[in-house]
Kinemage of the C-alpha trace (Angstrom):
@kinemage 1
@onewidth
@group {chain A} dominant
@subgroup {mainchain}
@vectorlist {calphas} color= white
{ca unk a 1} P -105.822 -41.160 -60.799
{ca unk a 2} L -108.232 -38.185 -61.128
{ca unk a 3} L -106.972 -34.865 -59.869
{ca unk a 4} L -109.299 -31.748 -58.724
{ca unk a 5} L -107.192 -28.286 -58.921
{ca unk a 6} L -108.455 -24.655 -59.044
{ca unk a 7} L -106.803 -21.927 -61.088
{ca unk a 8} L -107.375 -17.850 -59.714
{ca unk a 9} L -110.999 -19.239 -58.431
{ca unk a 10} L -112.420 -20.671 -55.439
{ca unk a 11} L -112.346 -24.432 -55.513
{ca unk a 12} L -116.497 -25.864 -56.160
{ca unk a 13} L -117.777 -28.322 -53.588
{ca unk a 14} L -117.178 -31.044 -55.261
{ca unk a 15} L -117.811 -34.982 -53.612
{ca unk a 16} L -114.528 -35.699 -55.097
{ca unk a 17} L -114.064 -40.107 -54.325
{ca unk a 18} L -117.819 -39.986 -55.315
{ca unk a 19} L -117.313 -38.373 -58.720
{ca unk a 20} L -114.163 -40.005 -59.563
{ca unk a 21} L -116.336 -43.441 -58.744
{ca unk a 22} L -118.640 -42.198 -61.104
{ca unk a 23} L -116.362 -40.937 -63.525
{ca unk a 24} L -114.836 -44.701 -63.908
{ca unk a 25} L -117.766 -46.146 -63.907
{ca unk a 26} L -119.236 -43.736 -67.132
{ca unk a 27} L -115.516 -44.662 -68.663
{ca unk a 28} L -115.940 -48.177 -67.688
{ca unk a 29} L -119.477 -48.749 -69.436
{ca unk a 30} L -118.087 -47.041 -72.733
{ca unk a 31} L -115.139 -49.769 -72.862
{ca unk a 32} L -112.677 -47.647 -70.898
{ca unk a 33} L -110.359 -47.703 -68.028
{ca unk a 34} L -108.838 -44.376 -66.228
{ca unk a 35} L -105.699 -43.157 -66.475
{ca unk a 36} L -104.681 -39.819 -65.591
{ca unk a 37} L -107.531 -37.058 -65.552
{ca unk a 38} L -107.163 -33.230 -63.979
{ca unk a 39} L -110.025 -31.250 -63.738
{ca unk a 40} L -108.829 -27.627 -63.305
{ca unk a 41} L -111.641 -25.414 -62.366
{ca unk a 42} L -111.186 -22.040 -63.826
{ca unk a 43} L -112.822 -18.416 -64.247
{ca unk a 44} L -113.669 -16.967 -68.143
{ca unk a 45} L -110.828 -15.055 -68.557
{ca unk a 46} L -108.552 -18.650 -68.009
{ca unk a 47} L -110.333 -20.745 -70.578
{ca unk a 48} L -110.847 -17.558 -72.875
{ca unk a 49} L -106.930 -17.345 -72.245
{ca unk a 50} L -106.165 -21.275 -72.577
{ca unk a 51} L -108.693 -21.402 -76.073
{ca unk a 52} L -106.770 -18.647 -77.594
{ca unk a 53} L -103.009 -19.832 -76.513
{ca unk a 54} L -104.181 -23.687 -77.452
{ca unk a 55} L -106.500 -23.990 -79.804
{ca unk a 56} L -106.870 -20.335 -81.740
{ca unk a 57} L -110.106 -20.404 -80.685
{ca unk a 58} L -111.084 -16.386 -79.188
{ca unk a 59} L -114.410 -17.238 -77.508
{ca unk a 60} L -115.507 -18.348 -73.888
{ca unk a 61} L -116.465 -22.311 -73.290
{ca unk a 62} L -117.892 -24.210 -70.577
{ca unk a 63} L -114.927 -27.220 -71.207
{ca unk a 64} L -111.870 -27.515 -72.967
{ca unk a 65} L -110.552 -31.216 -72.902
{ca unk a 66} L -106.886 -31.638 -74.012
{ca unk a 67} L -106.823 -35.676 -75.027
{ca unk a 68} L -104.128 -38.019 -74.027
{ca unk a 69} L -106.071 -41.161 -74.546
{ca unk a 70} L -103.928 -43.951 -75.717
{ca unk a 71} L -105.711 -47.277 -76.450
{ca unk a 72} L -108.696 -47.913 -73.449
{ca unk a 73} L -107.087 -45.800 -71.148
{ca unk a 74} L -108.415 -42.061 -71.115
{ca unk a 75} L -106.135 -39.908 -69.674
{ca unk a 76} L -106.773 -35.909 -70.247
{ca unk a 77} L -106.532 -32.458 -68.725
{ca unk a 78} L -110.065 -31.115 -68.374
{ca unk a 79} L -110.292 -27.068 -67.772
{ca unk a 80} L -113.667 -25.758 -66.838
{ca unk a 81} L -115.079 -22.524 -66.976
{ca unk a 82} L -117.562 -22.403 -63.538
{ca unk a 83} L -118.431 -18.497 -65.027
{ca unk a 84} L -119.606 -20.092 -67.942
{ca unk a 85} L -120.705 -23.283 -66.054
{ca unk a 86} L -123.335 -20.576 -64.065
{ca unk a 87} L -124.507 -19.050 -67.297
{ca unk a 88} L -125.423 -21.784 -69.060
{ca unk a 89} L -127.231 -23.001 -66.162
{ca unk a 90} L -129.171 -19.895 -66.038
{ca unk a 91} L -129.760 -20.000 -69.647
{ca unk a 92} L -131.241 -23.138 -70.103
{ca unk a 93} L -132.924 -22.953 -66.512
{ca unk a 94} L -131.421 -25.470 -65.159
{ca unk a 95} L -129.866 -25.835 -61.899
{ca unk a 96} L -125.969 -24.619 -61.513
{ca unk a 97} L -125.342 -28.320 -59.413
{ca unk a 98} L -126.957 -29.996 -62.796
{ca unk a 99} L -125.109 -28.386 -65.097
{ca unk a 100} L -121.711 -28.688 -63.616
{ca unk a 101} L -121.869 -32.266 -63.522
{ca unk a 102} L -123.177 -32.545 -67.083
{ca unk a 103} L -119.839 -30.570 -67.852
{ca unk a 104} L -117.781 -32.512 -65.930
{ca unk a 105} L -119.027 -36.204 -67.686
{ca unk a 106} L -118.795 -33.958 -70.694
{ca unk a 107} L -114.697 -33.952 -71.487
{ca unk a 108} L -114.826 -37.538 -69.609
{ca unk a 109} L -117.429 -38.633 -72.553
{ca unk a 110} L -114.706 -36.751 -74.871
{ca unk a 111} L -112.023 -38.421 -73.526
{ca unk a 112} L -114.430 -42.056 -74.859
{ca unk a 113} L -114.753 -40.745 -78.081
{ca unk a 114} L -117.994 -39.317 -78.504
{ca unk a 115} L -117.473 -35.703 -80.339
{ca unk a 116} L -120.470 -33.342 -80.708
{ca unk a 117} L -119.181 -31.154 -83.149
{ca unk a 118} L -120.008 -32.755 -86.530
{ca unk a 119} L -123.884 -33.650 -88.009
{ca unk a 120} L -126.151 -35.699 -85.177
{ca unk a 121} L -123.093 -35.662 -83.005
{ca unk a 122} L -124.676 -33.399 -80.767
{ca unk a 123} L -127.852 -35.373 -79.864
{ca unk a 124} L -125.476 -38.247 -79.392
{ca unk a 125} L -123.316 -36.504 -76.943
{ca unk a 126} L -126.548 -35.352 -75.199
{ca unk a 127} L -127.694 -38.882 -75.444
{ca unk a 128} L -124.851 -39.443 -73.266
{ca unk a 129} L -124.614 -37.397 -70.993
{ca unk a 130} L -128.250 -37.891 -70.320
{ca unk a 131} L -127.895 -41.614 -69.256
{ca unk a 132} L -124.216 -40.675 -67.186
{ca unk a 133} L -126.151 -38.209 -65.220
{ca unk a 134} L -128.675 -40.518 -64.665
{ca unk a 135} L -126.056 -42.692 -63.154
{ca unk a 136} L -124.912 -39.948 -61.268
{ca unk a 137} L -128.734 -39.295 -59.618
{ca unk a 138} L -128.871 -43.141 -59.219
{ca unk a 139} L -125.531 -43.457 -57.358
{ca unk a 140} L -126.464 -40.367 -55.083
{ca unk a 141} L -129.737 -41.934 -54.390
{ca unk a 142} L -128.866 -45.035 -52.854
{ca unk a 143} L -127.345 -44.135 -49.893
């Protein structure tokens, strides 16, 4: 089951049966089946807040994904940042809509197994997320 939740923020428009379809299908295509995934849309000073309790980290992030994957089944909480979500979007001129779903296939693409935090990781991850939001556009198109 995938869950959409807001924390202190207003809750994004957000086509959730379409993007849990595509969400299982991304899983689905790396060798996965879904289990339990919340998406909790939050502000900065949440995932600033949930990096420093968690994971020591003291810096802002688009995603944290907390991993409960056992075997094929990905199960994980996902917390995004939308303040962050909207910078980056501006930053690398992109659109806010494209962005957020590249973040949200981002912890789901976590939850498969691809990292992005060690040497070529990164251009794998954005390998990935390149052909999922593809899928996405295709999915979106047919109607």
């Amino acid at each position: 089951m995938i869950y959409y939740q807001s924390e202190n923020i207003k809750m994004p428009k957000i086509a959730k049966r379409k993007v849990s379809t595509w969400v299982k299908e991304v899983a689905k295509r790396h060798g996965y089946k879904v289990g339990d995934i919340s998406y909790i849309f939050c502000s900065d000073e949440k995932i600033l807040e949930v990096n420093r309790q968690y994971l020591q980290h003291d810096y802002y992030t688009d995603i944290i994904t907390f991993d409960y994957t056992e075997e094929r089944v990905i199960s994980g909480d996902l917390f995004i940042s939308l303040d962050t979500v909207r910078t980056n979007a501006e930053q690398f001129n992109v659109s806010y809509e494209s962005e957020f779903y590249r973040v949200v296939i981002h912890g789901i693409l976590h939850l498969c197994g691809i990292n992005d935090k060690g040497p070529g990781e990164r251009e794998v991850m954005e390998a990935h997320e390149n052909e999922s939001l593809a899928l996405w556009n295709e999915m979106n198109t047919e109607e």
